[in-house]
N, C-alpha and C positions, 0 to 999 in steps of 0.2 A: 447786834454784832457783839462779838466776844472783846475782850480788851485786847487783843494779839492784831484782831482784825481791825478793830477802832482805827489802833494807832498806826496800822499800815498805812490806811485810806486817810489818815490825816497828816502823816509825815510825805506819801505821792502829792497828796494834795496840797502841801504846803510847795514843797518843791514846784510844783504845777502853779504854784500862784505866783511865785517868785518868779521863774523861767517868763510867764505868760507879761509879767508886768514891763522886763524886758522887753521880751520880741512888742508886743502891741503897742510902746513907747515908737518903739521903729516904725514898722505898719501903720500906726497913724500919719507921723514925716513921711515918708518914702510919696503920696500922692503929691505934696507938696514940691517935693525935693525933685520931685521927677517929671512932674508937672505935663506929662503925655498919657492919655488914659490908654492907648495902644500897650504903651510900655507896660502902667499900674497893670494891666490885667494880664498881661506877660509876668509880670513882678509877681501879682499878686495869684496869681495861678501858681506860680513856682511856693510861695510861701504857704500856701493851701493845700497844694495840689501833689507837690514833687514827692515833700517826707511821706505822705500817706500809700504813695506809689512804689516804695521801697521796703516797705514796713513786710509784706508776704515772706521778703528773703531775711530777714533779721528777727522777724515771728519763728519762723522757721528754726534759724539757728540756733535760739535760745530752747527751742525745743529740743536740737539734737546736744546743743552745750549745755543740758541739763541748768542753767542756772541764769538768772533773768538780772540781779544787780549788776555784774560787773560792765554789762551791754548799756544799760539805764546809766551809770555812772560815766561812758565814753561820752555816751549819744549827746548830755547836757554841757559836759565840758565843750565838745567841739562846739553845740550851737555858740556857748558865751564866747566862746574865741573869734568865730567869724563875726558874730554879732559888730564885736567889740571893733574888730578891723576894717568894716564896714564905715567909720566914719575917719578912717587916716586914707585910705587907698583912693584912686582916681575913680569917679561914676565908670568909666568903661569895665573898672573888674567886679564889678557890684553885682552881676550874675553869677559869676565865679564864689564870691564867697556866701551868696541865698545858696547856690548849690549845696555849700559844705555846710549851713546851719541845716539845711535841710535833708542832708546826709543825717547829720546827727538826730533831727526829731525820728528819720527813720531807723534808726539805732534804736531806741530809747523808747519806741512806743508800743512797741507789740509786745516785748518783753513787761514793762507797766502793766500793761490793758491784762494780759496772760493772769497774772497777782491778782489784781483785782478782780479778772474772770472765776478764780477758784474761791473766792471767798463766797457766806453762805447767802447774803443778804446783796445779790449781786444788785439789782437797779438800784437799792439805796446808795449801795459802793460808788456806782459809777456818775447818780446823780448827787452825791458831796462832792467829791472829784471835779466833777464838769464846773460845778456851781464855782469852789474855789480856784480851780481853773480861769474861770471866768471873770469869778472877782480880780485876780490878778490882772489879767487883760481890762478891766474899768480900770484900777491900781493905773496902770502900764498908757492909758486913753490919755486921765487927768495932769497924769507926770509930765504926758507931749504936751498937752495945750500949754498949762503955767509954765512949762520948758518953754516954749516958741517965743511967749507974751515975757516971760522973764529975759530971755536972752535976746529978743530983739529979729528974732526970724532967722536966727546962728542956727541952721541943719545938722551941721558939722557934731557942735560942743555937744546938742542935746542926745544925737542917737552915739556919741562916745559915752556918756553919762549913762544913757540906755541898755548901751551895749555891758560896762564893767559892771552894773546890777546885776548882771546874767550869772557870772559868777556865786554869787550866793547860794544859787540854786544846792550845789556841793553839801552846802551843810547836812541839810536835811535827812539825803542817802546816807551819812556816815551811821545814823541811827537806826536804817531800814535792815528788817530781817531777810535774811536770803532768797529764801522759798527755793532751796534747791527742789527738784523734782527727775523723775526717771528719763537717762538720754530716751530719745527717741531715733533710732536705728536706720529707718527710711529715708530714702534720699527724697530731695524736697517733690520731686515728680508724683512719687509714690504716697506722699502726705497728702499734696493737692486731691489726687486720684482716691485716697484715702477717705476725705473731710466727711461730715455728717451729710446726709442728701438735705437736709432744712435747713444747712450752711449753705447751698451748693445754688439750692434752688432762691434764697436769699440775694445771691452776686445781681442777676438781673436789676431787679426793683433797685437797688444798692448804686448799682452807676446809673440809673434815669435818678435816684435823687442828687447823685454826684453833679449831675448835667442842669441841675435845680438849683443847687445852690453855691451861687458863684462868690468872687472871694468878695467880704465884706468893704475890701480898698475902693472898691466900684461904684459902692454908696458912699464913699467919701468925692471921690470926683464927677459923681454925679450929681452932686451939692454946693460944691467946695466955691462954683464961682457966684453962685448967689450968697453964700452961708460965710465963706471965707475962714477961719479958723471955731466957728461956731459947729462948724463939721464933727471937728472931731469931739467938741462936749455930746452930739448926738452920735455918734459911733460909742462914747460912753453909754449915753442911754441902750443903744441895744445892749452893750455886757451888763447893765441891769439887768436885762428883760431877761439876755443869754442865763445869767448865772441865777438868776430867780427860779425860772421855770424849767432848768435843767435841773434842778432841786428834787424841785414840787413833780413835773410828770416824771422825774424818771424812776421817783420812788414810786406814785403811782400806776406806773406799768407794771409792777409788781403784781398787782391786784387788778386794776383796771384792763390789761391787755396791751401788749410791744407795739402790734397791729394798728390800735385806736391811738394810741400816744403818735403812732409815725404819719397817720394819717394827718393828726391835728398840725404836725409839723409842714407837710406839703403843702394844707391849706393856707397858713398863715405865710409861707415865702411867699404864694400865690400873690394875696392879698396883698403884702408887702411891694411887689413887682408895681403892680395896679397904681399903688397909692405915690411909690417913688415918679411913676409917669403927669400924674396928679398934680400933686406940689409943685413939680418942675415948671407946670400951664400956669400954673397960678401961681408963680411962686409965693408960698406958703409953708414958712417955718413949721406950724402944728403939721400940717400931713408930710413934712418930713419926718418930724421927728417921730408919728405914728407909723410911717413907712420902717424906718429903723427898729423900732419897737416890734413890729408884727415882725420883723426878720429875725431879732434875737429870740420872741418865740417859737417861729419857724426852727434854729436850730437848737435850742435847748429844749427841742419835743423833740426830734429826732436823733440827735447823737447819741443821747445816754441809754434812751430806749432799743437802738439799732444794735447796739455794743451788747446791752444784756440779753439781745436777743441772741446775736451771735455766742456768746456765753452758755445762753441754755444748751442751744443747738449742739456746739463743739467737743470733739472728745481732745486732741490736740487743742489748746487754747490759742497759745501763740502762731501758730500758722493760720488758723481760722481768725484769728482777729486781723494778720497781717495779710488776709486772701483780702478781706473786706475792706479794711483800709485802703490797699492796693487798686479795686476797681473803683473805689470814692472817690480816690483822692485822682487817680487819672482822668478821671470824669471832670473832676472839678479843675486839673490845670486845662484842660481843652475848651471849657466850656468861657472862662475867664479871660482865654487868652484871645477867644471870638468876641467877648461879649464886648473886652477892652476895644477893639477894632471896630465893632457895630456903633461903640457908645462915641467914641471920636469921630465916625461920619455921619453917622443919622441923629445924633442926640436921643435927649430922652425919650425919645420915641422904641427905642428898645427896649424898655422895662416893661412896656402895655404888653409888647409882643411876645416876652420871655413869659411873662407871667403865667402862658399856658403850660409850660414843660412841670412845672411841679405836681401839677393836675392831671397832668398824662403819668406822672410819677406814683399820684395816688390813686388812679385807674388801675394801673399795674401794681400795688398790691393790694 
């Protein structure tokens, strides 16, 4: 990469670490704080699931507002503000304001992804990105835990403390270069209708892995009553795994193949489903923490790879990043919000049984 492009992907990324260390601060408390896996997987579907499902019309606009920062600069302020308000307001508005953080990620994401799509060394882009993305959200793990054990089990002080982090995010943009680009004239119907056919033909397999991988909250309260705050030190270990091997495969897919990188990612949630059922019979901290681990591989094979795929494929960047987003991220709040319902009545006995859907995911493509 050129130094223009370096320092693009290291100033999103930086911003991506900081944003990440926040929200994942939260995400970790919220299983806690809410202490119903029906809800976390409502919750955590909406945190997963909602911003990705908005992302097509905000792809879109930056396409036709020719210009991607000033979207990215709204998209993070709003997340830090609900974040932030999130620990003053009563649990009943606590839907209301994931809505508006997740208004803002889908602000802010398709215009990002768009930048990083036009750059030249795209899976390496998107695999630094994901990585320190990722490392923020470990960042964002380790903050909850020593928050919970420092404060005494105070929900409240640590996701306010979580929350005003989020703010920082700010800096970072004031240095990012623009990347104006040519409006784009078609109305969004006509863009859709437009998209590459290897974009098009992509959406399928795209929402069976959306239906794969449900929100990580799930592994926490699937744990939480054997593990008890040791949960979230293993939610840290997946953002290892996540930010490791979103690295390593997604520069890989560069050479190796989008196809073989997304494949390795369905098998490994697979696995990971399997092994969460496992642990739970025995309970057995190591095949938790292996279950975690195969999950964070599971998604740091497929996001960064999915994304540079979409990238090849795209001649519109931000519309095609936000079509794909759009049917991931829907997939993934429906599929979270059952799984939270299955996991509260039948127990771990739903992981054994999910673990086929990633597999039917890697059939189809």
């Amino acid at each position: 990469m050129d130094g223009k492009d370096k320092r693009t992907v290291y100033l999103l990324g930086t911003t991506s670490l900081i944003n990440d260390a926040s929200s994942e601060a939260i995400y970790a408390i919220l299983p806690y704080y809410v202490n119903d896996p029906t809800l976390v997987g409502v919750y955590g579907g909406l945190f997963n699931g909602l911003g990705n499902a908005l992302k097509v019309f905000f792809g879109y606009y930056s396409d036709r507002l020719g210009k991607r920062k000033p979207l990215i600069i709204l998209g993070y302020f709003l997340s830090a503000l609900s974040k932030t308000l999130m620990a003053i307001v009563s649990v009943a508005l606590l839907p209301v304001l994931i809505l508006i953080d997740r208004l803002g990620k889908g602000i802010r994401d398709s215009p990002r992804d768009a930048i990083l799509g036009v750059l030249k060394e795209r899976g390496v882009a998107f695999g630094i990105h994901r990585a320190m993305d990722t490392t923020g959200a470990l960042l964002g793990t380790l903050l909850a835990y020593f928050m919970l054990q420092w404060l005494g089990g105070d929900y409240r002080i640590a996701m306010l403390i979580a929350g005003l982090l989020g703010f920082l995010t700010l800096v970072p943009l004031a240095f990012l270069p623009s990347y104006e680009t040519e409006k784009v004239k078609k109305n969004l119907v006509d863009s859709l209708e437009h998209m590459s056919s290897g974009v098009k033909h992509f959406l399928l397999p795209a929402t069976l892995f959306g239906f794969a991988f449900i929100s990580p909250m799930l592994f926490i309260s699937g744990s939480k009553d054997e593990l008890a705050y040791t949960s979230i030190l293993l939610y840290a270990l997946y953002n290892v795994f996540y930010a490791v091997f979103a690295y390593y495969l997604g520069k890989r897919s560069d050479s190796f193949g989008r196809k073989r990188v997304i494949v390795i990612g369905g098998v490994s949630a697979a696995l990971s489903f399997a092994l969460m059922y496992v642990a739970a019979k025995y309970a057995s901290t190591i095949l938790y923490a292996l279950a975690f681990s195969f999950y964070g591989v599971g998604m740091g094979a497929f996001l960064p790879a999915a994304f540079a795929y979409v990238g090849d494929m795209a001649r519109e960047k931000g519309t095609a990043m936000g079509a794909f987003q759009t049917v991931f991220g829907l997939a993934v709040l429906v599929s979270s919000s059952i799984f939270g319902y299955l996991l509260a009545n039948f127990g771990s006995l739903i992981f054994l049984g999910y673990a086929v859907v990633p597999i039917l995911a890697v059939l189809l493509v």
